[in-house]
C-alpha positions as CSV (number, residue, x, y, z in Angstrom):
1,X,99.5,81.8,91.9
2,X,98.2,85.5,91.8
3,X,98.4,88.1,94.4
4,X,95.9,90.3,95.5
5,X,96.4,94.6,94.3
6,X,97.3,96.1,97.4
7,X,94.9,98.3,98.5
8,X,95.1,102.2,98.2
9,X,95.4,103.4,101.8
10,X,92.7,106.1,103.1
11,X,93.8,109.5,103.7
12,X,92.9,111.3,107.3
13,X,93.1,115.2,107.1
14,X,94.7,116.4,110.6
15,X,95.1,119.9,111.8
16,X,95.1,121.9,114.8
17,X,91.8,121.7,117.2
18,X,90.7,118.3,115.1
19,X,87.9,116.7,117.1
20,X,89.5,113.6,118.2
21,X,86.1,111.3,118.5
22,X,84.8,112.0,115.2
23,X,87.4,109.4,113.1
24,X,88.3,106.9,115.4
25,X,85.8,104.2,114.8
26,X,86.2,104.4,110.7
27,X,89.9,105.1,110.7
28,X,89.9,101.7,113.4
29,X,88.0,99.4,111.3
30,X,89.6,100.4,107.9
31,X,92.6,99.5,109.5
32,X,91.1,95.8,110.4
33,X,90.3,95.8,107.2
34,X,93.3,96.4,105.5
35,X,93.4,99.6,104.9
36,X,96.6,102.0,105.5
37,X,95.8,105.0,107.2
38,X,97.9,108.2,106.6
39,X,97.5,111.4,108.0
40,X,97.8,114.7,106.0
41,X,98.1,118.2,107.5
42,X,98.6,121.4,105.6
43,X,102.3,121.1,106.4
44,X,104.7,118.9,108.1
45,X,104.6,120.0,110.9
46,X,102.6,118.3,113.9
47,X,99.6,119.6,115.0
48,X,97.2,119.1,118.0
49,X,94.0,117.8,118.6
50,X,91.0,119.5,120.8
51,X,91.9,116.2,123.5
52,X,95.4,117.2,124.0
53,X,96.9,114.7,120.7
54,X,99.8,115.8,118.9
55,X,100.0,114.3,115.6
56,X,103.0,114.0,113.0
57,X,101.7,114.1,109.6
58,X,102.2,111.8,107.4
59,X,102.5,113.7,104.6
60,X,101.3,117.3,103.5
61,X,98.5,118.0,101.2
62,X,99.9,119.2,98.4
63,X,101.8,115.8,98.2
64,X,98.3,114.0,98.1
65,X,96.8,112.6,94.7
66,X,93.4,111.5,94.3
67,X,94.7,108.7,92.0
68,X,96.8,107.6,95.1
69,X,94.1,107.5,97.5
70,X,90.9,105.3,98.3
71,X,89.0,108.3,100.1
72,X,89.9,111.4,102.0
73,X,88.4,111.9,105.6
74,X,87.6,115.2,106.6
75,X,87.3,115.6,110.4
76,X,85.8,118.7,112.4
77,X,87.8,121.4,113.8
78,X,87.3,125.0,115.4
79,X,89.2,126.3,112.4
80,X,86.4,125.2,110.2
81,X,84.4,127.5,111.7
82,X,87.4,130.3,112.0
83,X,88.8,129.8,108.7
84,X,88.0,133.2,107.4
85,X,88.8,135.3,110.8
86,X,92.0,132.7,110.5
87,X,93.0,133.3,106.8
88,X,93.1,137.2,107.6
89,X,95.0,137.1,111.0
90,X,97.8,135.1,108.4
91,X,97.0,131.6,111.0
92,X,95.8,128.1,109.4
93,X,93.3,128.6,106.6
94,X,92.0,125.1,106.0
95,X,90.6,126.2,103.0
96,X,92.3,124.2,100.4
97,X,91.3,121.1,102.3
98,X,87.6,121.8,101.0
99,X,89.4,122.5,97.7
100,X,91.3,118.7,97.9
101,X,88.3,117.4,98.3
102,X,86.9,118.8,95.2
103,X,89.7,117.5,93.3
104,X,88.9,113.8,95.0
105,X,85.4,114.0,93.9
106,X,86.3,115.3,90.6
107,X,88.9,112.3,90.3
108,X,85.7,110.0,91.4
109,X,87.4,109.1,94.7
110,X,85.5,109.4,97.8
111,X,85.5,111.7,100.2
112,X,83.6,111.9,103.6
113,X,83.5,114.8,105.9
114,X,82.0,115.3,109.1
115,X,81.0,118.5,111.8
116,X,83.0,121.8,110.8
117,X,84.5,120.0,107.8
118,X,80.4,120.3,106.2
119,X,81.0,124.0,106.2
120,X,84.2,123.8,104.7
121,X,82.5,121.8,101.8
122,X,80.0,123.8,101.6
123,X,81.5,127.1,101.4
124,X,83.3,125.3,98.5
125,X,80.3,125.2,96.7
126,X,80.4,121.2,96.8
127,X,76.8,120.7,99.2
128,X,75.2,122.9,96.4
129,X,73.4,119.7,94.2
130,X,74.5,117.1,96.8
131,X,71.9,115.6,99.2
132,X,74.2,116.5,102.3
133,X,73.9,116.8,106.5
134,X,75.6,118.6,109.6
135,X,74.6,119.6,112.9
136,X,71.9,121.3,112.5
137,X,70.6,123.5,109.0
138,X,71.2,126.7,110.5
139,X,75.0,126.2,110.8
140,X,75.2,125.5,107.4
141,X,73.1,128.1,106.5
142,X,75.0,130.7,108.0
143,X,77.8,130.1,105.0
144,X,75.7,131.5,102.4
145,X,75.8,128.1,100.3
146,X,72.7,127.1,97.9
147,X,72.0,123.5,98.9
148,X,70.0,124.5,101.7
149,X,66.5,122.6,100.0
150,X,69.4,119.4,99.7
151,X,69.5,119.1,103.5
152,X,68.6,116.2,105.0
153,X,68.1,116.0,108.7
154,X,69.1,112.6,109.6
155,X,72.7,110.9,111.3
156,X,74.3,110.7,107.8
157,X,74.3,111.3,104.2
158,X,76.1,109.7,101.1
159,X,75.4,111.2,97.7
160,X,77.5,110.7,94.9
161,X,80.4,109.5,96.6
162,X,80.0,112.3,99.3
163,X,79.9,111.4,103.2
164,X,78.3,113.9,105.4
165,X,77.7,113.4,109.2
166,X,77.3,115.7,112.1
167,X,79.6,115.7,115.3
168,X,77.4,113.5,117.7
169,X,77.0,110.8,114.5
170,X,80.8,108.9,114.7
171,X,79.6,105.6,114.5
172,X,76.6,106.7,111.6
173,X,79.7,108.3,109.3
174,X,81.5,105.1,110.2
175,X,78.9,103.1,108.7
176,X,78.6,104.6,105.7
177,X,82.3,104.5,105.0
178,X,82.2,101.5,105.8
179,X,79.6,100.9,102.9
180,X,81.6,103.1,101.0
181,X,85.0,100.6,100.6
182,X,82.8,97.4,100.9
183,X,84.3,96.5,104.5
184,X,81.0,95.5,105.8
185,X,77.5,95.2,103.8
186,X,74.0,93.9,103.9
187,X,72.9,92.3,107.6
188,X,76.8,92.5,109.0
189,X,76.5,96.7,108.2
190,X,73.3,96.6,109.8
191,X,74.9,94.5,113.0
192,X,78.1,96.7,113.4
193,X,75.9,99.7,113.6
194,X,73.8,98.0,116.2
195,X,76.4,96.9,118.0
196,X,78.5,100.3,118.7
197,X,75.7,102.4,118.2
198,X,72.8,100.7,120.0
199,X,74.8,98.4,122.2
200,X,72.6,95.7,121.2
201,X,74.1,92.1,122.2
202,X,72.3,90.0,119.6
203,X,74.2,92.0,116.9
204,X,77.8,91.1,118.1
205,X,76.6,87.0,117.2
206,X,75.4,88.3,113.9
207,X,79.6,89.6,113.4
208,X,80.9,86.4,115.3
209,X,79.5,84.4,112.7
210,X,80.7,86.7,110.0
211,X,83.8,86.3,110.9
212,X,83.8,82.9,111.6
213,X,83.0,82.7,107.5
């Protein structure tokens, strides 16, 4: 009798003014797969989400290990975009979250980030030789990174174990994270994006039957 390697659980990043509907249809699904989410903030303290959600962290950080991990989700946050006006005032700088996520990709372990958390990568230099997307060019742009001609205007990127997404594309990132960890492929990825993206009907029989199997 043999027993199946339990799986490495997925790492969330949380921190103060996260934008709550960004994760919640990857970090769902993961779970139904398997998956064990934790949540990491930059200390161990809880922090509070732009809805109102105040969230105990599972662990911080600097506890995290690549090696431990089967990908590190980066959600969006207003200190994204304040980091620098916030790492001067002596408040959150959620700088070295960009940096963890250098150290994933270095490590070969995925990472996927989505919204403000784009900026963050790319101020860290890691959009520079990555096809990549956001919200819109221009907000990238403005951090002075050199992957601008590595844009790609569409609902979401993956590119060397890289996620991108902007903050109206939830159920697009989910999808390729989805692809990422091998929870859905093939005809039943295509019918779970139909299904919560399009609301089309004739995708949920297309998951029925999948299950079924």
């Amino acid at each position: 009798m043999t027993s199946e390697t339990p799986r490495k659980p997925v790492h969330l990043a949380v921190y103060d003014t996260l934008a709550d509907w960004e994760t919640g249809y990857a970090t769902a699904h993961l779970a139904r797969a398997g998956y064990g989410i934790r949540t990491v903030g930059p200390s161990a303290e809880p922090v509070t989400s732009i809805g109102g959600l105040r969230i105990q962290p599972d662990a911080t950080l600097d506890d995290v290990r690549p090696q431990d991990s089967a990908l590190l989700i980066l959600p969006g946050a207003d200190l994204w975009t304040e980091t620098s006006a916030a790492t001067a005032a002596g408040g959150t700088d959620l700088a070295p979250f960009a940096r963890k996520a250098r150290a994933f990709l270095e490590a070969g372990v995925p990472v996927a980030a989505i919204c403000g958390a784009t900026a963050g990568l790319a101020r860290e230099g890691l959009l520079d030789d990555r096809d990549h997307t956001s919200a819109v060019s221009f907000y990238l742009a403005a951090t002075g990174y050199k992957g601008g001609d590595r844009y790609r205007d569409t609902d979401a990127v993956t590119d060397r174990h890289l996620i991108t997404a902007g903050p109206t594309e939830p159920v697009a990132f989910a999808r390729e994270i989805l692809r990422m960890l091998g929870v859905y492929e093939g005809e039943v990825l295509d019918a779970w994006y139909r299904l919560f993206h399009d609301s089309d009907p004739e995708a949920y029989a297309v998951l029925e039957e999948a299950t079924a199997r």
